[in-house]
Legacy VTK file of the C-alpha trace (Angstrom):
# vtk DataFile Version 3.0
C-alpha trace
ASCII
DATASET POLYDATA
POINTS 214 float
0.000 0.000 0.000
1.746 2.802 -1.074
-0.787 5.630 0.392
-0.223 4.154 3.991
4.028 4.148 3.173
4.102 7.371 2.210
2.303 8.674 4.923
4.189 6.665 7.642
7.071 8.151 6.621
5.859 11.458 7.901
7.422 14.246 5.814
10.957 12.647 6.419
12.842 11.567 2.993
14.344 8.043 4.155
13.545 5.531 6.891
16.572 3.685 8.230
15.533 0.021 9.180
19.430 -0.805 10.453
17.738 -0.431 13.989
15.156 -3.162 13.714
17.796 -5.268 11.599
17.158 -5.015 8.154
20.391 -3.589 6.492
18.361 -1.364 3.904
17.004 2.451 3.685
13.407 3.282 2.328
13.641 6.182 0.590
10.269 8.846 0.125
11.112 9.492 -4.132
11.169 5.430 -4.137
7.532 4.959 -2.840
6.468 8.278 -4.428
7.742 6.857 -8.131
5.967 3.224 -7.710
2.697 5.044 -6.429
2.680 7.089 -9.325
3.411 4.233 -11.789
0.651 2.521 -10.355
-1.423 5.825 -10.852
-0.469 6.127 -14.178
-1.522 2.609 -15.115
-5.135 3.221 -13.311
-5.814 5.976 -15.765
-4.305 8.749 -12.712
-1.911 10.375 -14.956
-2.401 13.690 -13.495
-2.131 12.542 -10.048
0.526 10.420 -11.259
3.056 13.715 -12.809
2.258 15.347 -9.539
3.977 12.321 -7.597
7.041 12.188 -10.054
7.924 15.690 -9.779
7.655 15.666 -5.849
10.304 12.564 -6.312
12.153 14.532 -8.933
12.653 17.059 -6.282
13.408 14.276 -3.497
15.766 12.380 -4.661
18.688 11.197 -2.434
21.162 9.683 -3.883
22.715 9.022 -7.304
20.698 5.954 -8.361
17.545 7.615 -8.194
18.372 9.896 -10.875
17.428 6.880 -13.284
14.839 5.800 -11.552
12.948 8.483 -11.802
13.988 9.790 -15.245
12.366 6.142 -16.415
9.490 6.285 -14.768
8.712 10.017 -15.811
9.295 8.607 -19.672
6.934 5.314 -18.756
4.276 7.995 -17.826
4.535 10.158 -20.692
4.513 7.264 -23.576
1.240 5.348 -21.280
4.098 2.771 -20.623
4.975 0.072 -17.969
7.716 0.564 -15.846
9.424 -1.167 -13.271
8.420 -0.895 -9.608
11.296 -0.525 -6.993
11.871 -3.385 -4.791
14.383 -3.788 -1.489
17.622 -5.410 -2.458
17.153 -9.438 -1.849
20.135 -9.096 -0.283
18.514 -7.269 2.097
17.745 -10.244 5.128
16.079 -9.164 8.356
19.101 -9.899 10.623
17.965 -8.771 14.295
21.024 -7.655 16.799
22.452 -9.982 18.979
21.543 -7.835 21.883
17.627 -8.198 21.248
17.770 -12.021 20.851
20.470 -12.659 24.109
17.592 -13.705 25.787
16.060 -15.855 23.802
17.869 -18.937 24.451
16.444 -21.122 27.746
18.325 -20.565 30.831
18.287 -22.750 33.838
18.902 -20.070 36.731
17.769 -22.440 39.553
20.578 -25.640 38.705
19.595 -29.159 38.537
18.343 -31.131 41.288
20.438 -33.986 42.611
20.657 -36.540 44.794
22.866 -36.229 47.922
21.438 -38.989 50.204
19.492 -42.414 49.684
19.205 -45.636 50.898
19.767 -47.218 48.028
22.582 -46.700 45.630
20.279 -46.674 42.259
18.383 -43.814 43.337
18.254 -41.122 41.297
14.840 -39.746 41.760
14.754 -35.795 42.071
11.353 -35.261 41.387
7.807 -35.328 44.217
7.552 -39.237 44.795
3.343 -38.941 45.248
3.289 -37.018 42.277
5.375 -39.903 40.484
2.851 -42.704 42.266
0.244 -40.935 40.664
1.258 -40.769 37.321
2.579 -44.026 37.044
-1.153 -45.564 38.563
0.074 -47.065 41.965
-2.271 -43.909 43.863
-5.498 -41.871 43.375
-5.929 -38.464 44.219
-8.513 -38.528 46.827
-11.606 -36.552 46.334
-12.145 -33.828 48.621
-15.578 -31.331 49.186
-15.549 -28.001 47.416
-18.261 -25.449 46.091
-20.197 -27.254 42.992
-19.367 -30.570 44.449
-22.063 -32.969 46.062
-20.383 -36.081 47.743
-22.984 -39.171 47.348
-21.442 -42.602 47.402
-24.207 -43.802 45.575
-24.288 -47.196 43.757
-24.896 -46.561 40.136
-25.351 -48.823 36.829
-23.130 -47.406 33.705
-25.990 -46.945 30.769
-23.184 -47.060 27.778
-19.389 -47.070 27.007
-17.341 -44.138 27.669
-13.740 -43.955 27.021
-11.656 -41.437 28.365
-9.611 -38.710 26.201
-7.708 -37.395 29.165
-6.027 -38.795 31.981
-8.313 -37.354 35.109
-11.034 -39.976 33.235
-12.008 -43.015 33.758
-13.388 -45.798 31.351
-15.956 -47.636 31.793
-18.849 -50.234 30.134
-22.241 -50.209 29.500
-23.685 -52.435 32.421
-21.021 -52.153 34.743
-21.927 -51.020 38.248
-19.727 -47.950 39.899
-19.814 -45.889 42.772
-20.443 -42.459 42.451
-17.765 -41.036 44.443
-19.169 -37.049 44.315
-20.950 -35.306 41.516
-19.981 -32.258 39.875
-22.131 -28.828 39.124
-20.763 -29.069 35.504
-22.308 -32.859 34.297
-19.648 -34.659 35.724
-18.971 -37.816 38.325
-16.325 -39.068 40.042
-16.737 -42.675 40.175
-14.661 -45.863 41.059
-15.303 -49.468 40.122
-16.229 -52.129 42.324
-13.118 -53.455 44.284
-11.104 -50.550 42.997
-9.388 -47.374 44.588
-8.768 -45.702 41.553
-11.218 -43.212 40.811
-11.965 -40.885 37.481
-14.357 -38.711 35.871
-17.129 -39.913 33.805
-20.819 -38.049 32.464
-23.122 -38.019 34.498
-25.545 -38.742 32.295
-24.117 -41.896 31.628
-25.263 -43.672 34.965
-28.598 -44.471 36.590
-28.909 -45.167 39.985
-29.352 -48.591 41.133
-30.786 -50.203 44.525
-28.083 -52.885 44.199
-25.398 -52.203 46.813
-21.364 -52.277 46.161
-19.801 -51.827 48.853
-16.449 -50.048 49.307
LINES 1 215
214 0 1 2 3 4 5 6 7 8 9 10 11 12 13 14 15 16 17 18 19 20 21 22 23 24 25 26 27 28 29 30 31 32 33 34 35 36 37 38 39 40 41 42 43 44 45 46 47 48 49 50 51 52 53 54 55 56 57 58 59 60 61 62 63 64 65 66 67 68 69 70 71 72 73 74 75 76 77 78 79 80 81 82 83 84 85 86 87 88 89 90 91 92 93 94 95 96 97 98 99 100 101 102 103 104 105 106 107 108 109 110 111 112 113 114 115 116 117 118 119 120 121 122 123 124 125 126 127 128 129 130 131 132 133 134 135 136 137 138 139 140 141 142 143 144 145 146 147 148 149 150 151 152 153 154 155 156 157 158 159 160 161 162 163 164 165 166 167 168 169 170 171 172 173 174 175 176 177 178 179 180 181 182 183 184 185 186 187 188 189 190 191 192 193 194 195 196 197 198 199 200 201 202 203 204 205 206 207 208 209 210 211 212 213
């Protein structure tokens, strides 16, 4: 868009991009000779002199003298002409200063091991955390607001299978116990003669009179 360049450059004849990293200068009688070759060819010839003797007047440096002696003749014979493009040469090549801190730092160190019982023991991290992960504990379900504890036998009324890890699968027919039921169609549930528990729709179980014990 050659209206909005020209007007961001605000009066001034060149725009230095060395700052943000691109080794290359936009100059005002550059932008002002492809607008009015654009003009031109949209039937905007006078519109199109105007902006060629404004560059005429504004040029910068030694090269433009061609440029804009071409363009002037392209006008004049109802001609094509060349629009001015940034050098390919010209790569965006940010300082090192503004990308030092791009690269990851550790600041805190790594964890390690000073003390154990046994001599393969290498394990840094929260141990119930790990037992949880790896399936050998459940989180245990506490009260909160939304949260209705029942322990409530109920029979599953079709196959769910989980997508996350907080889930739990389970069959149609199966019988679970409702462990507490959530505000937002949810139910924490556990099967029979398990401690694991997970979440499962609520509107996948019906309450049953059959008893399950814990």
């Amino acid at each position: 868009d050659f209206e909005e360049s020209y007007r961001r450059l605000r009066g001034n004849k060149a725009i230095d991009y060395k700052q943000l990293g691109l080794p290359c200068k936009l100059y005002e009688c550059e932008v002002l000779v492809n607008r009015a070759i654009m003009r031109s060819l949209s039937g905007q010839s006078r519109q199109a002199q105007d902006d060629l003797a404004t560059a005429e007047d504004r040029k910068f440096e030694s090269r433009h003298d061609e440029m804009v002696r071409s363009a002037i003749a392209a006008v004049q014979r109802g001609g094509k002409s060349t629009l001015y493009e940034l050098p390919k040469s010209s790569i965006f090549r940010p300082s090192k200063s503004k990308t030092a801190n791009l690269k990851k730092k550790n600041f805190m160190g790594h964890a390690q091991v000073l003390s154990s019982i046994t001599d393969k023991d290498t394990f840094v991290g929260f141990m119930g955390v790990k037992d949880m992960e790896e399936g050998r504990i459940s989180p245990r379900v506490s009260p909160r607001p939304g949260r209705k504890v029942v322990e409530e036998p109920h029979k599953v009324l079709y196959n769910f299978t989980p997508s996350t890890s907080a889930e739990l699968e389970i069959k149609e027919g199966q019988l679970v116990m409702v462990v507490s039921k959530e505000d937002d169609g949810w139910s924490n549930v556990r099967l029979r003669g398990k401690e694991k528990t997970g979440l499962v729709p609520t509107s996948y179980l019906e309450p049953t009179t059959n008893g399950l014990g814990s």
